[in-house]
C-alpha positions, 0 to 999 in steps of 0.5 A: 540200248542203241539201234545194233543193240536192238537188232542183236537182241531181237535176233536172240529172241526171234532166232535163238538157236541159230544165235547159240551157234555163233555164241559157241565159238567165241571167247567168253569175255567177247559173248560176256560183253555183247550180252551185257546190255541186251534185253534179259529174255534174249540171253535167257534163251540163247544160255537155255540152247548153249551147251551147259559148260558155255552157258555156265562160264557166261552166267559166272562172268555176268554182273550178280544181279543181271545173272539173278534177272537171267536165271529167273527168266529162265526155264527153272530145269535148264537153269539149274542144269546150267547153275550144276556147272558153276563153281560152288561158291558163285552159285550160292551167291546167286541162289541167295539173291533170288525170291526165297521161292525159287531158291528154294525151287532150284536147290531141290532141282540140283539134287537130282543128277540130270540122267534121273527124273528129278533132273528132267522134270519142269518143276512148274505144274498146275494141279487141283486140290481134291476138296474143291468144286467143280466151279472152284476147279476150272475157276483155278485152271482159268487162273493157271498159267497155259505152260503149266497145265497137261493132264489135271493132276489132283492132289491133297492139301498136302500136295500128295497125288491122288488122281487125275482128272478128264476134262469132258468130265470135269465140264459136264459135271453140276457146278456145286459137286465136288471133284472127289467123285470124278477122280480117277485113281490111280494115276502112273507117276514116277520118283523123282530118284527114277534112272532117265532109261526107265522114265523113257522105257515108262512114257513108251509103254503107256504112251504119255503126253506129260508124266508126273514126278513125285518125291519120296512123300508121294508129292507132286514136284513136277512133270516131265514132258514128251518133248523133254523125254525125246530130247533125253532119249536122243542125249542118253544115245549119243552119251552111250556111243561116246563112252564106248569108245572113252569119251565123257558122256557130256562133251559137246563137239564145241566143249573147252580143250580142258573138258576133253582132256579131263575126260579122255585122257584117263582112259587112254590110259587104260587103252594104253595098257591095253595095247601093252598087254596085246603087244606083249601077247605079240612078244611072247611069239616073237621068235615064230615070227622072225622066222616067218615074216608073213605072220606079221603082215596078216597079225591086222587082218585077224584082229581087224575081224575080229574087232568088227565082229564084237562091235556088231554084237555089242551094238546088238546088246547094248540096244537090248538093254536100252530098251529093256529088250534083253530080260535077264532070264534071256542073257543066256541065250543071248550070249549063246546065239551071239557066240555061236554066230561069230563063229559060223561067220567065222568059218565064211569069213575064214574060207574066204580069207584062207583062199586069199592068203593061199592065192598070195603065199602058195602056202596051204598052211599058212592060209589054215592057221589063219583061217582057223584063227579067225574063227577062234577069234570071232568066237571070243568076239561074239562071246565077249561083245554080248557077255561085257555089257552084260556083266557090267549091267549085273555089276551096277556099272554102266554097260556102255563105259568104255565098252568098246576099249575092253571089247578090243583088248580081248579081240586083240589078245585073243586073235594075236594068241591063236594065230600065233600059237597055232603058227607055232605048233604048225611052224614045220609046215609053214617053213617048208 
């Protein structure tokens, strides 16, 4: 390794994140290549702090070997959740050359998706076998590597667990007695299958530090930490808001033009058709509005408004519903008092909005219809804004997929029928 070589790779390990910044913008043969010589802590840490798209295109382009050094000095959760992106067949042959052990460890860990407890937890954690003395107990902790120990989890022979254990306790306690007595049952843990929002609803409500995971045997296969938990939280939050409006719950603002268009493009589609059925509302009043131009300059104000007011009540309940807030038996009332507040928002906005139009056309009709519109469609807006996530949660979907494109189809539909509509019923008045 020449003198640019040990700079660079002290910076890796000294600055990681700062590094990940700059290795985000460059093309992959040009990191591959800086890369190839550094030390393998170095680019570990950098490819834990990528984005996992990045950091898995990089692993696929290093040598085997030095791929199988790198995976190994890595946190075996960041890992795996780079390894999920490589294709198939080169993620077997890097499974395959690493100590049966950790193979094993990192096959268990990509069954789990990465938004369930299993996909979370750190696999490597320290506990006690509950037929051991205390003496025999802190002899194990002595030998247990720091990162590893949080809480004394104490399981069978079989790994199953049983309890925790209070270090003031364990410490006082005569040497030659067995930690059996000292045991405190039972200890909260979570399957490993568990969604990520209830793991982080359950570290809120009783305030871990560390929280176990166990598989479908009761066995400890590892922990999830608080700063791991706060990190899933903030991700989950940021995945919300960009499925809302279309976008893939996993791009990044550095991810491949190929990453943005697999996961945009189908639901522009689906906008698109939206869009078609709103101008379609729109041609079905064409003639209305060929014979009072006005309607189609005031058609945006409508919708627009309409739009705000669902986005404040989708944003309301989405929130609600992150944080097991909104109990089923309280979605009635919800829907309720979303919708009965677009409307008397409605009726303020639509006071205003009637005046102004009125002020610029000198047609007290014209400044009614819209007015009237507004609350129609600030209605359906508060309506349709509580009740879409809802619906989608009773159905198993996910609340927050596109939320925001369907919220906007009804708005759009709704707004530009009753403005329209009522312009035609009233269209003597508004030629006058």
């Amino acid at each position: 390794m020449n003198t640019m070589e040990s700079i660079v790779s002290t910076f890796l390990e000294v600055h990681p994140r700062d590094a990940a910044m700059g290795f985000e913008k460059m093309e992959v043969h040009e990191a591959v290549k800086i890369l190839a010589n550094l030390s393998v802590r170095g680019v570990a840490l950098l490819l834990e702090r990528l984005t996992p798209h990045k950091a898995s295109a990089i692993l696929a382009k290093l040598d085997g070997s030095r791929a199988r050094e790198v995976l190994a000095a890595m946190s075996h959760r960041e890992a795996a959740l780079v390894l999920s992106h490589v294709e198939e067949d080169q993620r077997g042959a890097m499974l395959n050359g690493l100590p049966p052990a950790m193979h094993r460890e990192f096959r268990a860990l990509l069954e789990y998706p990465s938004d369930t407890a299993g996909g979370m937890m750190e696999p490597r954690v320290a506990s006690l076998p509950s037929d051991l003395t205390v003496q025999g107990a802190i002899g194990v902790l002595r030998k247990a590597p720091r990162h590893t120990l949080y809480y004394l989890y104490v399981t069978d022979r079989e790994g199953k667990l049983v309890g925790v254990l209070n270090m003031r306790d364990l410490l006082l306690a005569s040497p030659h007695s067995g930690i059996e007595s000292l045991i405190r049952r039972p200890v909260h843990s979570v399957p490993a299958t568990m969604a990520r929002e209830e793991v982080l609803n359950t570290m809120r409500r009783y305030r871990f530090v560390a929280l176990p995971v166990v598989d479908v045997d009761q066995r400890l296969i590892g922990i999830i930490k608080h700063d791991e938990a706060l990190r899933a939280s903030q991700q989950g939050a940021f995945e919300d808001l960009q499925k809302m409006v279309g976008a893939g719950g996993d791009e990044r603002a550095l991810s491949p033009v190929g990453t943005v268009v697999k996961r945009r493009l189908p639901w522009l589609y689906v906008n698109l058709l939206t869009v078609f059925l709103a101008s379609a509302v729109v041609g079905v009043f064409e003639g209305v509005i060929q014979q009072v131009t006005a309607l189609a300059v005031l058609l945006p104000i409508v919708s627009g408004q309409g739009g705000n007011t669902g986005a404040q009540s989708l944003a309301v309940v989405m929130r609600g519903l992150a944080l097991r807030e909104l109990l089923p038996r309280a979605t009635r009332k919800v829907i309720t008092k979303e919708t009965v507040g677009g409307l008397l928002n409605g009726v303020a906005i639509a006071l205003a909005t009637g005046a102004a139009v009125w002020f610029w056309s000198r047609n007290w009709a014209l400044g009614g219809v819209i007015g009237l519109a507004m609350i129609i469609n600030m209605g359906a807006a508060g309506l349709s804004g509580a009740a879409i996530p809802i619906v989608l949660r009773a159905l198993k979907r996910d609340p927050a997929q596109s939320s925001a494109i369907v919220l906007t189809t009804v708005t759009d539909c709704v707004g530009f029928a009753a403005f329209l509509g009522l312009a035609w019923l009233f269209l003597p008045l508004l030629v006058t």
